[in-house]
N, C-alpha and C positions, 0 to 999 in steps of 0.2 A: 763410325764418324765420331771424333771427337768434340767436344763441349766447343773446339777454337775452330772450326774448321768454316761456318758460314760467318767468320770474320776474317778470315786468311784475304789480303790481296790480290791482286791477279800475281804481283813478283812473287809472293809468299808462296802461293803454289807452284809457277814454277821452278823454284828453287827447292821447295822440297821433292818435285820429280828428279830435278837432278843431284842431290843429294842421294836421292836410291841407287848405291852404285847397280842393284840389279836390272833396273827399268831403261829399255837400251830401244831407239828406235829410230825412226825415219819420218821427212815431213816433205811432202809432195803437195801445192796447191798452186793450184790455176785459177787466175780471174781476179787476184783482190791483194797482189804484192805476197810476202813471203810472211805474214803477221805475226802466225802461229809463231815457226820459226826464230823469228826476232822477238820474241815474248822470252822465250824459252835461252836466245843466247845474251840477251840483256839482264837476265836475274844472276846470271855468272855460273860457273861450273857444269856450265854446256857439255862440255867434254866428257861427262859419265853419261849424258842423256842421247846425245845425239850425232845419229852414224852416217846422217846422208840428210840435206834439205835439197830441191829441185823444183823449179817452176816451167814445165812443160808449155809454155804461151802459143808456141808455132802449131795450125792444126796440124801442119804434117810430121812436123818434131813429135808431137804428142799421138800422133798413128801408128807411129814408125816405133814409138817405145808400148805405146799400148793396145795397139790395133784402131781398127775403126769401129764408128760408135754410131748411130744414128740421131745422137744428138749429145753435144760435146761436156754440157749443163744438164747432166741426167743420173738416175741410177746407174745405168749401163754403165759409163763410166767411170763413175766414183769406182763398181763393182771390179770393173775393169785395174784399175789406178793400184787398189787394196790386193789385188790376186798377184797383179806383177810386183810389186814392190814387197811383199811380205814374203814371197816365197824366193827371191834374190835376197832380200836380209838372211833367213836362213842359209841358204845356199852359199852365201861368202861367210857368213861367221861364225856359222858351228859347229868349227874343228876348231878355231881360234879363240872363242867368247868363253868364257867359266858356264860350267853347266847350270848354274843355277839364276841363268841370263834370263828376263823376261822381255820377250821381243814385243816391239809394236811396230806399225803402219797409221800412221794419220794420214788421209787424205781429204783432199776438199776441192771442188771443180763450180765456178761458183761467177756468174755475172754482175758484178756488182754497176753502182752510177756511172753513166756514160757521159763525156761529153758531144758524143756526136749524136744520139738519140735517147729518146726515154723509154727506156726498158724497164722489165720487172727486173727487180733488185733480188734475187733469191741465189741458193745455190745449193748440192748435195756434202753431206759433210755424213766421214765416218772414221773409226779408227777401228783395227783388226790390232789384236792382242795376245800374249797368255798371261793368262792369272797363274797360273799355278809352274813352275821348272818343268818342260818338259812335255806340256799338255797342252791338247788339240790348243786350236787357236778362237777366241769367243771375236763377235763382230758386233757394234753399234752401226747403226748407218740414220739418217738424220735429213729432213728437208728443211730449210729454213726461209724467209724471207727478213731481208735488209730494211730498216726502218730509217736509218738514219739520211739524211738532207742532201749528205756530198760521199763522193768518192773516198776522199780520205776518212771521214768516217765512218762508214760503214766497212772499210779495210782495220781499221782499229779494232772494230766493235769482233770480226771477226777471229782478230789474234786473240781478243780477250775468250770469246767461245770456245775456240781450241783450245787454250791453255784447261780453260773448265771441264771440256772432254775426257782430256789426258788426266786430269789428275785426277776426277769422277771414277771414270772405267777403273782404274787400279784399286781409287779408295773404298768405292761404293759397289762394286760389284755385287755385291750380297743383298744390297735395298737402291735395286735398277727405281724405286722408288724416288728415292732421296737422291740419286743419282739425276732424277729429271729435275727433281729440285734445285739442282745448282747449277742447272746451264747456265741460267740468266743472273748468276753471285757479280757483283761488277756491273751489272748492263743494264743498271736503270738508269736514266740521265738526271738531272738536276730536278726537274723539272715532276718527277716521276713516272717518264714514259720508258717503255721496254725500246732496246734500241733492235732486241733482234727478236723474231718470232718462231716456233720451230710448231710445223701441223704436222709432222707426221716423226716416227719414229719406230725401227726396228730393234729389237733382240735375236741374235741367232748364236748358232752355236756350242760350244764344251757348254760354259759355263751358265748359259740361258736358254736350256733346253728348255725347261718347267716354265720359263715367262711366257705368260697372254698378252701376245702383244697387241692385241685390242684394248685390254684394261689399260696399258702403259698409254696409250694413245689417249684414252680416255682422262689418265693423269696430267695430259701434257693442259685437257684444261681445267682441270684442278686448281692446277699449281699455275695457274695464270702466263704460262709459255706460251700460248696462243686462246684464241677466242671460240673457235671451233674446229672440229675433226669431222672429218668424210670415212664412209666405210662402201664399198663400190658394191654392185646387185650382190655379187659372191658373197660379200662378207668379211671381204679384205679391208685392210687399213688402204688410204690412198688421199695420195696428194690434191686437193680442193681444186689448183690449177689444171691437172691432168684430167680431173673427170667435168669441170663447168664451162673450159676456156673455149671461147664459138660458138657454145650452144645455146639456144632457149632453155629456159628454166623454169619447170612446174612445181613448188614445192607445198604442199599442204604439213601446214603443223599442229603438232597434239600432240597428248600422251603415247595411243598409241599402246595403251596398257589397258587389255589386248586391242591390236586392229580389229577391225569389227566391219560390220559388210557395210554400213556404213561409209566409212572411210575408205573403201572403194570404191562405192556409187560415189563418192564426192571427188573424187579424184576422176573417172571415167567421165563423169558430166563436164567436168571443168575442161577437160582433155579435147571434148570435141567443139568446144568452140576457142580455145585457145590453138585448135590446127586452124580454126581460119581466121585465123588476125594475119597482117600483112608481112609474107617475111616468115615465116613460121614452115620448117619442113619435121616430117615425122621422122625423119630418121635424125634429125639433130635435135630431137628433142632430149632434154637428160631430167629425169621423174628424180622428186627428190622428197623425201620423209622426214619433216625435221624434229628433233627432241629438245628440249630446252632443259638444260642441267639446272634451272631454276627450282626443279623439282627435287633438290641433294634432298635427302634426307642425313640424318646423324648416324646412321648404321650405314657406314661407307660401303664396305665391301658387298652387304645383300645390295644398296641399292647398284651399285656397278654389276653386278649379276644381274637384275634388272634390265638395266638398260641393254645390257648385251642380249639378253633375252628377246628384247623387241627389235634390235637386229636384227636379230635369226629373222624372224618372226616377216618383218617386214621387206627381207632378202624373201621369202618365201613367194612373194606377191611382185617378186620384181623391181623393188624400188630400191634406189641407192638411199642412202640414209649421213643424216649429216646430225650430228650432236654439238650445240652450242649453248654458251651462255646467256645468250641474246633474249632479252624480256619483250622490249616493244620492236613491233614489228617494220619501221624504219630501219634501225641496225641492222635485222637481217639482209633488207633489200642492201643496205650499202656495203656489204660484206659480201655478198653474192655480186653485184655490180665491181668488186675490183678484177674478177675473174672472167667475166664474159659483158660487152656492150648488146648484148642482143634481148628477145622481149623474155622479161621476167612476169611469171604468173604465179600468183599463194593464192591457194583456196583456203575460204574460210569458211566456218559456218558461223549463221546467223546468232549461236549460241553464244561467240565471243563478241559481239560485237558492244557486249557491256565493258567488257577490254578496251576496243580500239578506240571507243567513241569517248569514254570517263579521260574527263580534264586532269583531274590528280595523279593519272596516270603519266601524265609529262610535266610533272613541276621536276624542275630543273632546267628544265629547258627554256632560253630565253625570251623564243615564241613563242612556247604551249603548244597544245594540239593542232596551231595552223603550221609550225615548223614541221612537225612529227610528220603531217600527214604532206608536205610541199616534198618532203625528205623521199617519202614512200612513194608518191607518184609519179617523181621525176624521169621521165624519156622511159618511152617504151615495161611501163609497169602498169598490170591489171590485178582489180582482185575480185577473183570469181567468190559471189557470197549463196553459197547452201542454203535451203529453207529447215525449219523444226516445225514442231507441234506441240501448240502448249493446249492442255484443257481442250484438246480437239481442232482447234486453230489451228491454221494455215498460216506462219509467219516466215515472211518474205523479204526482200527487200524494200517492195512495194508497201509495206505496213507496218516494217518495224517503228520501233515508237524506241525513239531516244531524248535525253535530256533537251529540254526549249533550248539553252546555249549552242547545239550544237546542231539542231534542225536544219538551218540554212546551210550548213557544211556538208551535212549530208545530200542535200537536194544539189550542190554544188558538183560533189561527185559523181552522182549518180546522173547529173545533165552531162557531163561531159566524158560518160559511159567511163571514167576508171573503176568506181565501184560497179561492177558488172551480175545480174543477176544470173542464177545456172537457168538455161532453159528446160533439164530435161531430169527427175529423178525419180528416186523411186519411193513410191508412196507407203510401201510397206516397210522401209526401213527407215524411215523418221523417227522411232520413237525405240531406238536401240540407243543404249545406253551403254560405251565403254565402264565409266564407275560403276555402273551397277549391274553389269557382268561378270567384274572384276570383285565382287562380295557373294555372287555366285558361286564360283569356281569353285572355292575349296570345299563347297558341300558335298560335291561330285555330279553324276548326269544327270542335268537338266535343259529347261528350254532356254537358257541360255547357247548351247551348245549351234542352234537352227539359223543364231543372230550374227556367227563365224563364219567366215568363208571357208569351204572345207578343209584344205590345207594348214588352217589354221588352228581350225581344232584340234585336227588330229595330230599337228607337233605338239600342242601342248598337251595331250592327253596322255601321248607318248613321252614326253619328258616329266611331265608333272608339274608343269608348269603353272606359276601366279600361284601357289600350293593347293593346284589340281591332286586328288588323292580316289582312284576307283575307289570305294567303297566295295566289301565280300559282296558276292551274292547272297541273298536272304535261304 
């Protein structure tokens, strides 16, 4: 990357793609006008860049060229869109094209603002490439959601994206880092809001064999592309919509460093009175673990190691896992609320509630703490609260003791049962401590080991985890 490169234009880059007389390729998009395309033949000297645009609109046009899909606005298709068109570019022009020709495929399959209904604004976006004359072909593929107001803007916002893709993939190949950093070059508004979102994003391929693309996902909220990321029970990356959209939602949040049996009992308890709220079936329920990047530390890469670690960790236990930036816990609900209308459950324990209930904790907001919490309870939201043990006490919800300012707030929620006490725990795991099993660890076997759920142990003991190290035998 050059010193000029996050000042370059949207035309600046496209004119320096086509200036390459070797970077030769195709643009195929559906859903949001031909943007890309018109980015790329407005900066001038098209003609070295580009071998073929096409807008497939018709579903049976778009069958009949690319087969059928089970849903038109998906991976499948994108995947679909990239396979047919990249290997027809080859196939007509490499007895014609100079060998030292660097093919692409962009494509993009994408819903944008309707005026006949209100739809999600998102859509799949990838380009297939080679880096190198000659060699396999590398792939980006890319989820995004439209932020912007109208039709025509969010078709803008989208040319400006592609343009950022194409000239990324060629220039930044080597730092898929810096590469995520300049999707959004261009696409802050006036105002300084992002016009476009991107939650998920792949590497594959020649040239990205060695990318983790859970780290890269986890860059996308780094770098402020999006607000949170999903990783599904497996441990996969996965679209926020694909795994919330229809379901009830249970999410408990923590560190999580390590889960601890704890945080099982507090998730089980919460689970069986959250099956009998109204409306509530167990197989639509989607269990969710969430991490709050709040926790960055300055050693980027151990802490991303980290966090992936407690993936695994809580992929172990079943639970999908969502990492976000999100500090108070209003944000979360309304983030989780654009994905599914159905009843949202967080469990919490009693331990935070020096968190939710502290007024300083929402200066900025116009309301304070009555906004925060109107935000967090709104339709169909419960929060199941855990008891602790201090000094041998039994603390509940029924006894917690909060600031005088905020007493009547409390008794407010708790009369009209959103603050919801667990009925049912376990008394032997109160006074397990994730922090201070986590200063444990590295001494090697101890009773901390009893306060893991066994699966839990034994991956980290197996991996050497939280710098778990056996110690010889004496």
């Amino acid at each position: 990357m050059t010193e000029n490169d996050t000042t370059l234009t949207t035309e600046q880059k496209a004119l320096a793609v086509n200036l390459d007389d070797k970077q030769y390729g195709t643009f195929v998009e559906i859903g949001a006008g031909q943007e890309v395309a018109r980015q790329f033949f407005s900066a001038g000297a098209a003609a070295g860049t580009v071998a073929k645009t096409m807008s497939a609109y018709d579903m049976q046009v778009s069958d009949a060229i690319y087969g059928k899909a089970g849903r038109y606005v998906s991976r499948e298709r994108l995947e679909q869109m990239l396979d047919y068109e990249y290997s027809l570019l080859h196939k007509r022009l490499d007895t014609v094209r100079p060998q030292e020709t660097l093919y692409f495929s962009y494509a993009a399959t994408v819903t944008a603002k309707s005026y006949s209904q209100k739809n999600e604004c998102h859509g799949w976006i990838g380009i297939r490439l080679q880096l190198e004359a000659g060699a396999p072909a590398s792939e980006i593929l890319m989820h995004v959601r439209m932020l912007d107001d109208t039709n025509r803007e969010q078709s803008e916002a989208l040319g400006i994206l592609g343009v950022n893709v194409v000239y990324g993939a060629f220039n930044y190949s080597d730092e898929p880092k810096i590469f995520i950093e300049s999707l959004l070059d261009n696409l802050i508004n006036p105002f300084g809001q992002k016009r476009i979102e991107i939650d998920l994003i792949h590497f594959s391929g020649h040239k990205f064999e060695k990318v983790e693309n859970r780290l890269m996902n986890l860059h996308l909220v780094r770098s402020w592309c999006c607000r949170a990321v999903m990783f599904d029970a497996k441990g996969d990356s996965e679209v926020p919509m694909s795994l919330l959209r229809k379901k009830d939602v249970l999410v408990i949040r923590g560190s999580f460093k390590p889960p601890t049996k704890v945080h099982v009992d507090m998730t089980e308890a919460a689970m069986k009175q959250f099956l009998e709220e109204d409306g509530v079936e167990s197989d639509k329920v989607c269990t969710v673990a969430e991490i709050t990047m709040a926790e960055l530390e300055s050693d980027v890469e151990t802490d991303d190691a980290s966090f992936l670690a407690r993936v695994d960790l809580l992929n172990k236990l079943g639970y999908n896992v969502l990492i976000s930036d999100y500090l108070r816990f209003f944000r979360l609900r309304s983030w989780m609320r654009r994905y599914t209308q159905n009843r949202i459950g967080i469990v919490l324990s009693i331990l935070d509630f020096d968190q939710l209930f502290d007024t300083k904790y929402y200066k900025g907001l116009e309301g304070g703490i009555l906004e925060a919490m109107g935000k967090l309870f709104t339709g169909n939201t419960n929060v199941y609260v855990y008891p602790t043990r201090r000094n041998n006490q039994l603390i509940t919800l029924d006894n917690v003791e909060v600031e005088d300012n905020v007493q009547y707030l409390l008794k407010h929620l708790t009369s009209n049962k959103l603050l919801v006490p667990v009925e049912t725990w376990n008394d032997e795991n109160l006074h397990i401590s994730a922090r201070h099993i986590a200063t444990k660890i590295p001494l090697g076997q101890g009773d901390w080991e009893q306060q893991l759920p066994e699966e839990i142990r034994e991956e980290i003991k197996a991996r050497c985890m939280f710098g778990y190290c056996e110690l010889p035998e004496q």
